[in-house]
N, C-alpha and C positions, 0 to 999 in steps of 0.2 A: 232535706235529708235523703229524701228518693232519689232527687235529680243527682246528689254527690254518687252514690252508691248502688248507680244504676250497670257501673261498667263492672263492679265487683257482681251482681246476678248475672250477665253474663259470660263473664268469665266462669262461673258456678256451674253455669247450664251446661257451659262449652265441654270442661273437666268432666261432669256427669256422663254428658255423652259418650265421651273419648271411653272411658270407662261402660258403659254399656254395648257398645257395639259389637265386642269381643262374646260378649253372655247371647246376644241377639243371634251372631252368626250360628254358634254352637249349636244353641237353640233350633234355628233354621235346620242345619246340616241335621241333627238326629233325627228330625220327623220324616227324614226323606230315606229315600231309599240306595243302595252303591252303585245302582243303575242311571239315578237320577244326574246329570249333566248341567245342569240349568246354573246358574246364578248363585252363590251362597247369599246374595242380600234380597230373593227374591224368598215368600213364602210358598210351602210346599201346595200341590195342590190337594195333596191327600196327606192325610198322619200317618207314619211309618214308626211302628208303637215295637216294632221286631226288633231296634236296635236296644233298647232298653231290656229289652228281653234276652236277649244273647250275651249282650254287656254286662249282664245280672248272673247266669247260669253258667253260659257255655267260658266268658270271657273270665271269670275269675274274682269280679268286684263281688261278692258274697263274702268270698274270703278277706278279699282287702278289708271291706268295710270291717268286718271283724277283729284282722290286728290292727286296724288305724284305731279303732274306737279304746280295744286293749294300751295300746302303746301310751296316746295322746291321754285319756282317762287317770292312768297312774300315774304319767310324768306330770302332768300339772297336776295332782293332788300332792306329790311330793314335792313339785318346787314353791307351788304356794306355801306349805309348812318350811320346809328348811328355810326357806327367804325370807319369811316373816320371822319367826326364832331368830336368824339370823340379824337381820336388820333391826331388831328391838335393844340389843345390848351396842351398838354401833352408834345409832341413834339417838341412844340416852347417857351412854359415857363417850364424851367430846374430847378424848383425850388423844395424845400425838398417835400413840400403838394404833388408837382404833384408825385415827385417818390413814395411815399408814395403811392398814387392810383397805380400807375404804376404797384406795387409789391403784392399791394393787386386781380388788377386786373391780373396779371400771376401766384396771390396761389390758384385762381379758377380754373385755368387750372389742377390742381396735385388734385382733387376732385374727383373721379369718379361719376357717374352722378346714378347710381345704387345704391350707398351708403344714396341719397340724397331720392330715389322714394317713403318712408312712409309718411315720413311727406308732400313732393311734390303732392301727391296723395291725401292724405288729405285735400290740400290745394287750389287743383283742384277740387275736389268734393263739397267744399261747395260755392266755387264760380260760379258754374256750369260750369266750364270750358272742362270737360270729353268731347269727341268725337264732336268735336268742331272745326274749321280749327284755330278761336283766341287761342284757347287755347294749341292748340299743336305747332301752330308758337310759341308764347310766350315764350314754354317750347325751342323749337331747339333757341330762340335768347338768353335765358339764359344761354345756353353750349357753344355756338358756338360766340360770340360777345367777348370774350378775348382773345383768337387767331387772332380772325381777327385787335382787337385793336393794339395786338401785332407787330404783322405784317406793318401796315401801320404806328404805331410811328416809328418805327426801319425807314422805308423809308421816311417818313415827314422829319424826324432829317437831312437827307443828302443834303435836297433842299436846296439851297441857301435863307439865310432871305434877300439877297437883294431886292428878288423879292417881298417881303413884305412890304421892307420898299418902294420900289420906288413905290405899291400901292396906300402907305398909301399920298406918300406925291401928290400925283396926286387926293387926295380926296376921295378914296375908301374905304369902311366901312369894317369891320374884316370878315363879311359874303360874300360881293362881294371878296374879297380877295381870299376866300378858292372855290366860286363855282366857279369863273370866270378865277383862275389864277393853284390854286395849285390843285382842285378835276380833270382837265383836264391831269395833269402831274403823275397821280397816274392811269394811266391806265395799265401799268403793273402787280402793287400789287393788281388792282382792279380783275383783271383775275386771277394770283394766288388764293386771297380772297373766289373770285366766285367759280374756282375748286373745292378746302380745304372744304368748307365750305356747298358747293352745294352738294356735295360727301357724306357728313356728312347724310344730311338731306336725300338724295335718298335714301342711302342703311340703314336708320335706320330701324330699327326691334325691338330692347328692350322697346325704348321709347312712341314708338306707339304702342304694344301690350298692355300697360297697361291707354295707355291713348284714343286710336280709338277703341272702343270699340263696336259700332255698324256697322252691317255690310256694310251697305251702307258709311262709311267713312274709308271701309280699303283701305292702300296703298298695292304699288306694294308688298314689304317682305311679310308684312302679307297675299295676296292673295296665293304669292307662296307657304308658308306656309301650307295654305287651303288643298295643294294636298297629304300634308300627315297626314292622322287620326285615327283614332284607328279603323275606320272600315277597312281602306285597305288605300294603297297611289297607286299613280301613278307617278310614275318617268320620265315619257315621257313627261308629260303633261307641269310635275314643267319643265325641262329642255327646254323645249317650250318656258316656262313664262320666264325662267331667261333666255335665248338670247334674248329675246325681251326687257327685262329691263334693260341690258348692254348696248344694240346696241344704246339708245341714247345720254348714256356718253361716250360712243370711239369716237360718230360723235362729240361731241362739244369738245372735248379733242382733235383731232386729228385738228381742227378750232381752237380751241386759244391755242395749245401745245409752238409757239414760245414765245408769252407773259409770258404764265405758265413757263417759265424755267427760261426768264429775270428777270420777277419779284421775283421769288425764289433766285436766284442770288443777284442780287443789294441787294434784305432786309437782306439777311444775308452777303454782305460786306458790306453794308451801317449800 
């Protein structure tokens, strides 16, 4: 079995790498200094600990971290709730209407969300929604809520309805049913969900340049962005900001990574 599956480890290793080299560089560049000239794949000779410091104070990721954490915080506690509500009546009545939604709600997913930003923009602006934390959650539950519906019908459908029925006959009403019995049993897809979808919202950049518009409501993309402008950039500073805005999705990634893999699993053989 080693010898079959030995060109699959390195292929594993290869991918690993590819994906690491970009974290290494970064890495590299922030300890050094704007003066420094050398090699971005060489290491610095001294730590240059001043980028992280100015990338933190003077450059604005204080604030970022603040609405990113605001933004991405409420919108997945909302789309995991409306998604999961949603997806429990979907899931357990198979009837034509519901696939009907079902398929309407997965030809939103083949939309590109750029396609949509004239009229969305418009539509934000006369509502006064622009630079707004309502207004841009709104926009991330409008992209991000039929994935996540997705996802949890596909795992609804595999629970057993006896657990429904033997609610029901015990006196329990359809809402005790799904908070008390089945929203407890969705804690795998619920972690997926939260991943997928939290992921979405952290590292967005298109959606918020046009919709956080003033400066005390930019997230982290747009601050890093800041470092480079037609007066000059600074590349120490940005790679400063983007290890700092990484470091807090590899810690909760690396915390719910077993969930994240189950529940990817089960939803796609369930």
């Amino acid at each position: 079995m080693k010898k079959s599956t030995w060109h699959k480890t390195v292929l594993a290793i290869l991918i690993t790498i590819i994906h690491l080299i970009p974290i290494y560089i970064a890495l590299t560049v922030s300890f050094k200094k704007i003066t420094d000239f050398s090699s971005y794949w060489t290491l610095p000779k001294q730590l240059f600990l001043e980028n992280y410091k100015i990338a933190w104070q003077n450059g604005g990721m204080a604030i970022g971290f603040k609405n990113t954490i605001i933004i991405t915080a409420i919108a997945s506690v909302l789309i995991i709730l409306i998604s999961a509500m949603a997806a429990y009546p979907l899931a357990r009545n198979n009837s034509k209407f519901n696939n009907i939604i079902l398929t309407m709600i997965l030809s939103v997913m083949m939309i590109p969300p750029l396609s949509l930003l004239v009229p969305l923009y418009v539509l934000m602006r006369n509502i006064g929604a622009i630079s707004t934390y309502w207004g841009i959650i709104s926009v991330h539950l409008a992209f991000q809520l039929p994935l996540a519906i997705f996802l949890y019908t596909n795992f609804i459908r595999a629970l057993p309805r006896e657990l429904d029925e033997a609610a029901l006959i015990d006196g329990c009403s359809i809402f005790t049913i799904f908070y008390r019995i089945i929203l407890p049993l969705l804690k795998p897809i619920t972690v997926t969900v939260l991943i997928m979808t939290g992921l979405n919202i952290w590292n967005d950049y298109q959606l918020s340049l046009f919709f956080l518009q003033k400066p005390e409501m930019k997230v982290i993309t747009l601050t890093i962005a800041t470092f480079f402008g037609i007066s000059g950039a600074n590349p120490n500073v940005a790679a400063a900001a983007a290890i700092m805005a990484v470091l807090p999705v590899i810690v909760v990634y690396l915390f719910l990574q077993k969930y994240f893999i189950q529940g990817m699993v089960e939803s796609a053989i369930k």
